[in-house]
N, C-alpha and C positions, 0 to 999 in steps of 0.2 A: 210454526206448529199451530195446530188448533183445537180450543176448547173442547168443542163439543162434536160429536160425530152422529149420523143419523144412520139409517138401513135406506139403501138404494130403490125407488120405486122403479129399478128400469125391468124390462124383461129380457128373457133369454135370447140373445140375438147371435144369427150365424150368418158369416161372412166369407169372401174369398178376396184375396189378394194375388193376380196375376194367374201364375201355372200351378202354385198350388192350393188346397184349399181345404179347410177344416175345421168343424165343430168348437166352440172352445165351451173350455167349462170354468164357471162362475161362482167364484167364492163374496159370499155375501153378508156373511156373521157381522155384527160391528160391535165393539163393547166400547164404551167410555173409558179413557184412559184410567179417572180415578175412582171407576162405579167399583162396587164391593163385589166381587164374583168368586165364586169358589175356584172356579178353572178359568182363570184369564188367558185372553189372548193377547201373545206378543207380537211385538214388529210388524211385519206388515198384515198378520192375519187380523190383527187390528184395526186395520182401516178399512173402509169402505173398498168392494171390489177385491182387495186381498191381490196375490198374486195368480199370473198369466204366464205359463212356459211351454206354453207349446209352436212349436217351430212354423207351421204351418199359417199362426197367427201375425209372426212376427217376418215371415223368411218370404220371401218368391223369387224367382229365378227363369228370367227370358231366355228362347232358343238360342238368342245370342253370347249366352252367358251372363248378361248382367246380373246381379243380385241385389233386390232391393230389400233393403233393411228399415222396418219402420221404428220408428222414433215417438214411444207411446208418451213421454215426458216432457213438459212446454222450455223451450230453451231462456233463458233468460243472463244469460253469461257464464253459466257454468261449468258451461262443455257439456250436458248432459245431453243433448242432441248428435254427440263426436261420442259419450265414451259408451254411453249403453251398446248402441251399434257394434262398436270396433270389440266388445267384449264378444259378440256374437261373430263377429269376421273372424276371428282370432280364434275360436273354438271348433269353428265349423272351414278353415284354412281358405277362408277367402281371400281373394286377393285385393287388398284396399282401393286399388287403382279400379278395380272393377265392382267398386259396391257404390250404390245409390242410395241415400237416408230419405223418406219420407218421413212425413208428421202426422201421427194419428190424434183424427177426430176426436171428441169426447167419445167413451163408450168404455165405462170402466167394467161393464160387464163383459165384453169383449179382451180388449187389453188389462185389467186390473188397475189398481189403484191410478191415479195419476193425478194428483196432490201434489205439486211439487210445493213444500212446505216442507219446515224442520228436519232438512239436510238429511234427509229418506233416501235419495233415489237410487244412488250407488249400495247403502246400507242394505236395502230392500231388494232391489233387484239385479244385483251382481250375481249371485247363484239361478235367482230363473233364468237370465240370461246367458250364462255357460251354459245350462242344459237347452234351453235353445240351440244353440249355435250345436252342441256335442249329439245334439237327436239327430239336426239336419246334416250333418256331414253323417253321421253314420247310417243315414236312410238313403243318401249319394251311394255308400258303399254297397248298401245291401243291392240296389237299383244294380251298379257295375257286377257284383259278381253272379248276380240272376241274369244278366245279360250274356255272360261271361263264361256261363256254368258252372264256375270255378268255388271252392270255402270264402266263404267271409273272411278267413283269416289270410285270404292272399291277398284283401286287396288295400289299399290305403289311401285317403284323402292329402293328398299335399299339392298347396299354392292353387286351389280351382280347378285340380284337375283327380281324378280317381285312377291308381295307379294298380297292372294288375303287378305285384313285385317281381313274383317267376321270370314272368315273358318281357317284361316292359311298356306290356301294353298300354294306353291311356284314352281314358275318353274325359272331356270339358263337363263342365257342371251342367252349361247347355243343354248338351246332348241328353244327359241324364233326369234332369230336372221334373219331366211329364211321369216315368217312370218312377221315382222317387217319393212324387207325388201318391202312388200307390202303393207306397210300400206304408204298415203300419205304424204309428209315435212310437218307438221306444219307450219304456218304463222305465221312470228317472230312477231306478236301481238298476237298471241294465245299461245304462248311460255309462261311456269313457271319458270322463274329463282327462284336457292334458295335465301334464304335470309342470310346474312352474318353469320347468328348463325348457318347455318346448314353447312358452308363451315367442309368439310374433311382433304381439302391440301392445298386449297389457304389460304396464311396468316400465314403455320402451319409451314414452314421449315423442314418438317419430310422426304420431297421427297427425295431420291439421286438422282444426276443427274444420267441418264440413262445411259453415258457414262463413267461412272466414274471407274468400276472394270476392263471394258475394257482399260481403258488409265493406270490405274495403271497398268496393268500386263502387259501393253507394245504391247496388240493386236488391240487398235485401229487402225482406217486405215484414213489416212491424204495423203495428196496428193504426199508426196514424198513416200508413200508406197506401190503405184497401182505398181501392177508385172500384167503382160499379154504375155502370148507365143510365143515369133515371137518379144519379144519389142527390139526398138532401140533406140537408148540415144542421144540429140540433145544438147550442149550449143550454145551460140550464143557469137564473136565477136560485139561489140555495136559500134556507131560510142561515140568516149567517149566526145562530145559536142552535146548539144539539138540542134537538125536543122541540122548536120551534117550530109555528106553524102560518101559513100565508092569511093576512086579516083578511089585506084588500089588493087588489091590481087594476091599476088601468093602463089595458093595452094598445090603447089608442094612437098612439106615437109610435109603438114599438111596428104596430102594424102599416103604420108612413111610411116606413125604412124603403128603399128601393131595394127587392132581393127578398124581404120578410115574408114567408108565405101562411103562417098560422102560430099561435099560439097557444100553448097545451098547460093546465095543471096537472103536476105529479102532485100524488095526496102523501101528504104524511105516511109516516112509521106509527104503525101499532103498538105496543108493547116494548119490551126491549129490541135497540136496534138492528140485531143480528145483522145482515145483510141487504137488509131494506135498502129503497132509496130516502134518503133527507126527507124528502119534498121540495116544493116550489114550483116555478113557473118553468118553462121549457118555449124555446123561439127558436123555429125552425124556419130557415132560408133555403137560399141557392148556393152559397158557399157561407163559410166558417165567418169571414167578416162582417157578412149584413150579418148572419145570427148574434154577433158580440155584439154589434154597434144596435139590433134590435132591442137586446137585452139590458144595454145601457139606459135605453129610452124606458123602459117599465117603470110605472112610479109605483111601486111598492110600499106596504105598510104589514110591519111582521109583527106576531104576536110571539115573543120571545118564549115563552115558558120559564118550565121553573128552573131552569140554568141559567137565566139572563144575570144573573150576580155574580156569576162564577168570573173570580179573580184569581190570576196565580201569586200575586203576593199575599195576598190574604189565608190563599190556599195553601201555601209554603207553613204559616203558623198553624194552618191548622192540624197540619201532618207532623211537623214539631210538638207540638203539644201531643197529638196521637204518639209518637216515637216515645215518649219519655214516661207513658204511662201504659202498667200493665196492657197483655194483647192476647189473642188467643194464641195456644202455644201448640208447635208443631212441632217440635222437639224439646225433652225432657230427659238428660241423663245425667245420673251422680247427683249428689244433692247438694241442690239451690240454694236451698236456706241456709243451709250453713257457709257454703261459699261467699256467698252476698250479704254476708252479715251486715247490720249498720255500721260496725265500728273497722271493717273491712276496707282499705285503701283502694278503690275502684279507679282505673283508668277509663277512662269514654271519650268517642267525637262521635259528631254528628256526618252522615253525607248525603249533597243534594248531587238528583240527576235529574234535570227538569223534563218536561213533554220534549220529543225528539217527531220530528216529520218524515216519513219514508224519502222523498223527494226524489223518487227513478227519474230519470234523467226523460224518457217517455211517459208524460201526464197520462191516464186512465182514458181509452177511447176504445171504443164498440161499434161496430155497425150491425145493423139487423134488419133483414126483409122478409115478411110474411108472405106466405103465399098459402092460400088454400088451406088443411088442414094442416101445415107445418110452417116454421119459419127456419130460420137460416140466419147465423149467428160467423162474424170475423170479430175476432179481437185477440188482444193479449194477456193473455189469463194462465193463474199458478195454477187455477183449481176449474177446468173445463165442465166435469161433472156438478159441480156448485151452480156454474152459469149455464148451464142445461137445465136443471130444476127450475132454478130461477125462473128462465124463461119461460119453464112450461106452465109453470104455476099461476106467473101474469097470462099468459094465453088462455089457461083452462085446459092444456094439452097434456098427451102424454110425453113425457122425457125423451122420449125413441123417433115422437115427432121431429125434435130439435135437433139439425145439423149445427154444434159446434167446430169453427175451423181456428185453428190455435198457431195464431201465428208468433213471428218472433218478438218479443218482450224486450223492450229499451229499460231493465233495470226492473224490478218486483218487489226484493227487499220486504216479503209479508203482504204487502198492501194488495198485491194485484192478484191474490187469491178471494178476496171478497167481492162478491160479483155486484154493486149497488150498480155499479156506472152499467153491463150490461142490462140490467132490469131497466137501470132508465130509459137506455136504447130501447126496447122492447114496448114500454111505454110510449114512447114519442113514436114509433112504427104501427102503432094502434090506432091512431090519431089520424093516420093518413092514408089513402088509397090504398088496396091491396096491390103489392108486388113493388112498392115503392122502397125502395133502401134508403134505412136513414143509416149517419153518419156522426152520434154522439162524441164531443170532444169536450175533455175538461182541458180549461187552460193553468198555465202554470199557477194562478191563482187561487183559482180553484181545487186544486191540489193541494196547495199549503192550505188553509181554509178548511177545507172538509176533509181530510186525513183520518183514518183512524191513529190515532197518534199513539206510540208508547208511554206507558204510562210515566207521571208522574212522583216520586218517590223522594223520603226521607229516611236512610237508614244509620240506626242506632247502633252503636257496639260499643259495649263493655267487657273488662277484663280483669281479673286480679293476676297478679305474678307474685311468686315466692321471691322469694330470696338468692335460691339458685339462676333467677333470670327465665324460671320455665310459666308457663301458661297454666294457671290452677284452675279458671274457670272463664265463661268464655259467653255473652250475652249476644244475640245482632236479634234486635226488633227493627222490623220493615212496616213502613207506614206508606202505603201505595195502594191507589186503586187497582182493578181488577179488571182480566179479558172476561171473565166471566160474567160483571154488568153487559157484555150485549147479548146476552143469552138469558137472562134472568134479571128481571127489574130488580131493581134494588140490592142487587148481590155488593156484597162490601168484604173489601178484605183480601191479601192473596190467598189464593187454593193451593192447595198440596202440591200443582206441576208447578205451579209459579215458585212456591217455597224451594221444591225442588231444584230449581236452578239456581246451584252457587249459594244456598243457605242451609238447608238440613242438611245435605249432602257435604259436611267438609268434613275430611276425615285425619283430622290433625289427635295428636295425641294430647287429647285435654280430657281430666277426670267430670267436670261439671260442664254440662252445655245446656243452653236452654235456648233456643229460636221461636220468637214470636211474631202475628203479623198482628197490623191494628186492623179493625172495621172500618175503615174511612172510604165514604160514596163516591163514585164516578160523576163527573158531570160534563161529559164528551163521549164522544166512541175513543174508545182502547180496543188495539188491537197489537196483535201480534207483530215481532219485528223483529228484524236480522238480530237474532242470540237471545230476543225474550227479555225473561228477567234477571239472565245471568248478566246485565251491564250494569246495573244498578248496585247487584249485593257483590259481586265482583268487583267492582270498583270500591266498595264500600272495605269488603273484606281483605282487599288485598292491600288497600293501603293502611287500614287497620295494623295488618302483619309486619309492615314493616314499621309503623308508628312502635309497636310493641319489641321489636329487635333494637329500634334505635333507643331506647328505654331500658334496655336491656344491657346496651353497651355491646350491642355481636353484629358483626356481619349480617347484611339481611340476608344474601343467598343462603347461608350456615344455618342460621334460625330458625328459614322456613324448612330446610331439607330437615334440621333437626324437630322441627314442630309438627311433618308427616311422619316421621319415623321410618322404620324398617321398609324394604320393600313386602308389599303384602296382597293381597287379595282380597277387600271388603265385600259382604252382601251388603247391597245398597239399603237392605230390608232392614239394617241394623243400625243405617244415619237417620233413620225414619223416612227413606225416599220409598216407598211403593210403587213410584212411577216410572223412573229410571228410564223417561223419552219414550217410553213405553214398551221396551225391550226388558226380556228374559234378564233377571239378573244371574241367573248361571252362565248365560253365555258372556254376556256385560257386567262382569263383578268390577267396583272401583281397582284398581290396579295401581296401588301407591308406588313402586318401581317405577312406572311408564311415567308419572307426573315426576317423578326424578330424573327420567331420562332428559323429558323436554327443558326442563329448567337447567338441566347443567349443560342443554346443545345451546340454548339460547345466552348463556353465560359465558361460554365457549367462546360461541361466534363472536361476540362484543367483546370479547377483552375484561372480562370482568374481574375489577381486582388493578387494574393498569392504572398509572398514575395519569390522568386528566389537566387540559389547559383551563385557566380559572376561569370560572363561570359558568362550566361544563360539570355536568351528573350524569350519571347512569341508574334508572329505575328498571325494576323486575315487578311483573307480575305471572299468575300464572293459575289456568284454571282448567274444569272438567266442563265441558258440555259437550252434550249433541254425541256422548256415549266417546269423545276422542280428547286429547290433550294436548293441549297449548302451551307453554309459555313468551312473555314478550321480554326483553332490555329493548329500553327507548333510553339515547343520548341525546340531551337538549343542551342550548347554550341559553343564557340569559344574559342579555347586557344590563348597563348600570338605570337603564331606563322602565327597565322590568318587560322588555320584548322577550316573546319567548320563541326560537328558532329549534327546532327538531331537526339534530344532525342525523340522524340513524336510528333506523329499527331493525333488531333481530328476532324475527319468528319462526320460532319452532312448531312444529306440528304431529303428535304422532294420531296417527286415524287406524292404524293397523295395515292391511294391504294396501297398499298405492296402484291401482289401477290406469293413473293417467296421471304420470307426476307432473305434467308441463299445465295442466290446468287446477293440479291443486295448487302449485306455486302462486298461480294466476289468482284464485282464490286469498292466499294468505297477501299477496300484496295487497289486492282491495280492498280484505279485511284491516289492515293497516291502517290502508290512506281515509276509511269509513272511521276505526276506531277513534285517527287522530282526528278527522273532522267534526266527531263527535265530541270529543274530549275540548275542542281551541273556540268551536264558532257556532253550535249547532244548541239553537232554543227555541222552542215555543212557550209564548206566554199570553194569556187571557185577561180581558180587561170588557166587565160588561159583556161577559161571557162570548164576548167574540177574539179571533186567534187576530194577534197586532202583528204579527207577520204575514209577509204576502209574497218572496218574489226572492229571487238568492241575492238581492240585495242586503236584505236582515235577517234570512235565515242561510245562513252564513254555512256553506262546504267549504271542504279545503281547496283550495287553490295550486293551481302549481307551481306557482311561485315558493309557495310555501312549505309545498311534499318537500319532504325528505328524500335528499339526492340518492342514499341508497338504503336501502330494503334487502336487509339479509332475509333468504329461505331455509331451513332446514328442517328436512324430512328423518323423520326418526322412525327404527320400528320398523320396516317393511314386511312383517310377517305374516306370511299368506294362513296361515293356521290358527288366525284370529280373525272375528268377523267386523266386518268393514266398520267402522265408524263414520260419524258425518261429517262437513267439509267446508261447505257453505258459509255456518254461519259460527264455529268456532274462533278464527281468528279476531272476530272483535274484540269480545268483553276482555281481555291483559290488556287491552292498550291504554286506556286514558289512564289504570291505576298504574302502570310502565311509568307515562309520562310523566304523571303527579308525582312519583315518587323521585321522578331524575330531576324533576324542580328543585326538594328538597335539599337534592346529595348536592345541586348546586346553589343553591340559595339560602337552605335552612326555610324557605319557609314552606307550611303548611298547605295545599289546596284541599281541600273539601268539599265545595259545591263548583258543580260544570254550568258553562264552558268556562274555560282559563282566560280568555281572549289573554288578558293582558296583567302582570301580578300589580297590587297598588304599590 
């Protein structure tokens, strides 16, 4: 998800695709998730570009019949490249065998949003793309029975062909396609969607992803794959502290190298880092090796800035000491002061989640060649329209100038929506002849190193309990910097969507609540990341819940189902979420049922409750994000050495309609094998304000040795008369507090601060 959103400087652009061809129109409003507005916009009319449903933009159809289906959304493992499409195949009675996906350019005035960030794209565009697919077949129809002479009501679209029903006549979509073309858009109130029973592929898991025989055989093309004639290969020296800036260089050696062709400064970041590049030095060769081995030879001298001190042990107290003293307060209900009396017997822990690294398995690379008044952009990007600006903005050009081509994403995870690495490309392509393509590549280094990284975080929870064992009052102060320092210098403290995730929002039956964040300063880029800041206050909160059940003497499943209460229907507007992922709370009310559902499939599926071999627990956690509901049970074993082995995860999921259940499964197991990696081996730590990790040597993923042999799925909920929920990035945040807590049921002891690696 992203901070902050702007208004699109593109203009009105019309296009055609194959046989048919048509005007689109361009939604362009943008409100800030958490700006004060009288009449906010939700979901996608919120973002930048808005939505796109018209057939003509998304549909074309050869004499031969093929149909090609464009794919306005950047793939990055999600199948959203497989399900957008196939919702359109499926509506408009294509025959899968005979549809083609392309990948559309940047051009969100064109196609609409195309962010793929905070588990949108199914949410967002599941409904314009029915009426997609439901306009084009039924301007097929219209096409056949004008041909035909015959009522519209004789004739019908089934499997690619227009059927007249009387006679039996039929004519192919082919035939039809030019004709259809002239027929007028439908008005999406005169639109036939099918009804659930006549669905083909939504629902049905039968689709392959589109990309799939290509990635096996190794011919996909991902952004470290672009080759172009003439190309030249850029790394980049970084200043190795955030806010740092280059004293001295001498490039004299670097320009020895056999292969080195020139040497370029990037200048520094202005202001807050937003999307800037770092700065530094940039060594462009003939291939990727002189540029390293050029770049090793730079004798550099950095002026660190005023982050060079920045330590993460030092930094650890100082978010401890923030935690444990008043904060600004984001939620206030029932009353405090009495609850929290002095003479009142308070429960408390503390919980650390330290800086985490995106680490997509594909490091950050861009290529870019100028030509003439426009340049021309390959790479692997969440956020196309982001690295369009970008570019045009180092050029001096207009947005419409820049051909973005968005190719396949080896992994994103947040990171590869911020376009620094193509600006640098853009930079380094300035530097050099026109018509010359450069070939920017971060190496894996590089990567861990300049990250925007997830924040840092200390979270406090306090609690009184009665007597009865119930929850009387109910404390969690968060001490963590902010997405919001790269957008505003000096912003301290989480904001309202950060609070939002997994801290205002809990809608447990407690009379007293009070959530507060501290002010404590950034000093790196923070940025967004698979689930935000639901992994910290999630992990926080939910091992809390069950520190409080075990305290209690009850069952933790029992506890928690008794500590949400009834099934019910919250306005988010009443846990003090206003932001609610930035979706309608009428359409998205909390739905305490459905978080009962997923916790008793996920308790199901494990066995919870079953008597265990010694050394073995079962941990539950369970949360709301991304507008869907998770729960996790993780079974661990711990031998007498304190090794901790992960027998089993059970993830539940309810998202509302299942569209493509073979790739949300797909989803919930990476979410998984991410959450465990996160919770066992996954740290960044600062020393001298440089990151001490460099290489998955020490910044530790999980392994497969170590995955957990099996990975329960279960899909709850599939009800089409709720609107879709997100996918992506839900399954994380239950896991490490699952884990932590299956420590316990085996060990008795405690975890608190990540990663586990190993208990003492």
């Amino acid at each position: 998800m992203t901070g902050t959103t702007e208004l699109s400087r593109r203009r009105f652009l019309k296009g055609s695709v194959g046989v048919l061809l048509l005007a689109v129109t361009a939604k362009g409003l943008v409100t800030a998730a958490w700006a004060a507005d009288p009449s906010p916009a939700f979901g996608a009319d919120s973002m930048p570009g808005g939505t796109v449903d018209d057939p003509l933009v998304f549909v074309s159809i050869a004499t031969d019949g093929t149909v090609t289906l464009v794919a306005h959304r950047a793939e990055m493992g999600t199948g959203v490249r497989t399900s957008l499409p196939m919702v359109v195949a499926d509506e408009m009675e294509a025959r899968w065998d005979r549809v083609k996906v392309v990948q559309a350019e940047a051009n969100e005035t064109r196609y609409g949003n195309q962010n793929v960030d905070g588990s949108r794209s199914m949410r967002h565009f599941l409904m314009p793309m029915r009426r997609v697919g439901a306009a084009a077949r039924q301007m097929l129809e219209m096409a056949a029975a004008a041909r035909w002479s015959v009522p519209l009501t004789e004739v019908k679209a089934v499997q690619h062909e227009v059927v007249h029903l009387p006679s039996g006549r039929r004519l192919g979509y082919g035939e039809l396609a030019a004709d259809a073309a002239r027929q007028p858009v439908p008005n999406a109130d005169a639109l036939k969607l099918k009804a659930r029973d006549e669905f083909r592929y939504i629902g049905k898991s039968q689709v392959r992803p589109v990309d799939l025989e290509a990635i096996g055989k190794g011919q996909a093309i991902y952004g470290m794959d672009m080759r172009l004639p003439g190309m030249v290969y850029a790394v980049v020296a970084r200043p190795p502290v955030v806010g740092g800036k280059l004293h001295r260089v001498d490039s004299s050696k670097a320009l020895a190298i056999p292969g080195v062709l020139k040497v370029v400064e990037i200048p520094a970041f202005q202001g807050a880092p937003g999307f800037q590049p770092l700065g530094g030095v940039a060594v462009i060769a003939r291939n990727t090796w002189a540029a390293m081995q050029g770049r090793a030879a730079l004798q550099i001298e950095w002026d660190d800035g005023p982050n060079g001190r920045y330590d993460s042990a030092a930094y650890r107290q100082t978010l401890e000491a923030a935690a444990r003293a008043p904060g600004k307060v984001m939620r206030n209900a029932g009353d405090a002061a009495r609850a929290w009396a002095p003479e009142t017997e308070r429960l408390a822990a503390e919980y650390y989640v330290p800086h985490l690294a995106h680490a997509s398995m594909e490091p950050p690379v861009a290529t870019v060649r100028i030509k003439g008044d426009g340049a021309e952009v390959w790479t692997s990007i969440q956020n196309p329209a982001a690295a369009q600006d970008a570019v045009a903005a180092r050029l001096g050009l207009e947005p419409e100038n820049i051909t973005v081509n968005v190719l396949l994403l080896g992994g994103g995870f947040g990171r590869k929506s911020k376009p620094d690495f193509v600006d640098e490309a853009a930079i380094v392509a300035m530097a050099m002849p026109e018509g010359t393509p450069v070939k920017l590549v971060w190496t894996r280094e590089d990567d861990i190193h300049h990250d925007y990284l997830h924040t840092v975080s200390v979270e406090r929870l306090e609690a009184v309990m009665g007597e009865d064992g119930q929850v009387q009052s109910w404390l969690h102060r968060s001490a963590a910097p902010t997405i919001a320092s790269l957008f505003t210098e000096g912003a301290k403290g989480q904001q309202l969507f950060e609070s939002a995730m997994s801290a205002i929002n809990m809608p447990y039956r407690i009379a007293n609540v009070r959530v507060e964040t501290a002010e404590v300063a950034a000093h790196t880029r923070i940025g967004w990341f698979r689930s935000v800041a639901n992994i910290p206050h999630a992990f926080a909160a939910q091992c809390f819940i069950a520190e409080l059940a075990h305290r209690a003497g009850k069952d933790h499943r029992q506890f928690a189902l008794d500590l949400i209460g009834p099934a019910r229907r919250i306005d988010p507007g009443t846990l003090a979420d206003t932001w609610n992922y930035s979706e309608s709370p009428d359409r998205y009310p909390y739905d305490t049922g459905r978080l009962h559902g997923v916790i008793e499939a996920a308790c199901q599926g494990a066995g919870w409750g079953r008597e265990l071999p010694e050394g073995h627990g079962l941990g539950l956690a369970f949360c709301y994000s991304f507008v869907s509901y998770t729960a996790s049970v993780v079974e661990v074993a711990v031998n007498a050495e304190g090794e901790v082995r992960v027998v089993a995860v059970d993830m539940a999921l309810d998202c509302g309609p299942q569209i493509n259940p073979e790739r949300i499964r797909a989803q919930m197991e990476g979410g998984a094998i991410m959450g465990l990696s996160l919770a066992l081996g996954s740290e960044i730590t600062f020393e001298n304000g440089r990151v001490k990790q460099s290489n998955f040597h020490d910044y530790e993923v999980l392994r497969h040795s170590v995955s957990p042999r099996l990975i329960r799925t279960h899909l709850v909920n599939d009800d089409h008369d709720l609107p879709p929920g997100g996918v992506g990035e839900p399954p994380v945040p239950p896991v490490a507090p699952a884990l932590c807590n299956a420590i316990f049921a085996a060990t008795g002891k405690r975890v608190r601060s990540l990663p586990v690696r190993r208990l003492a």
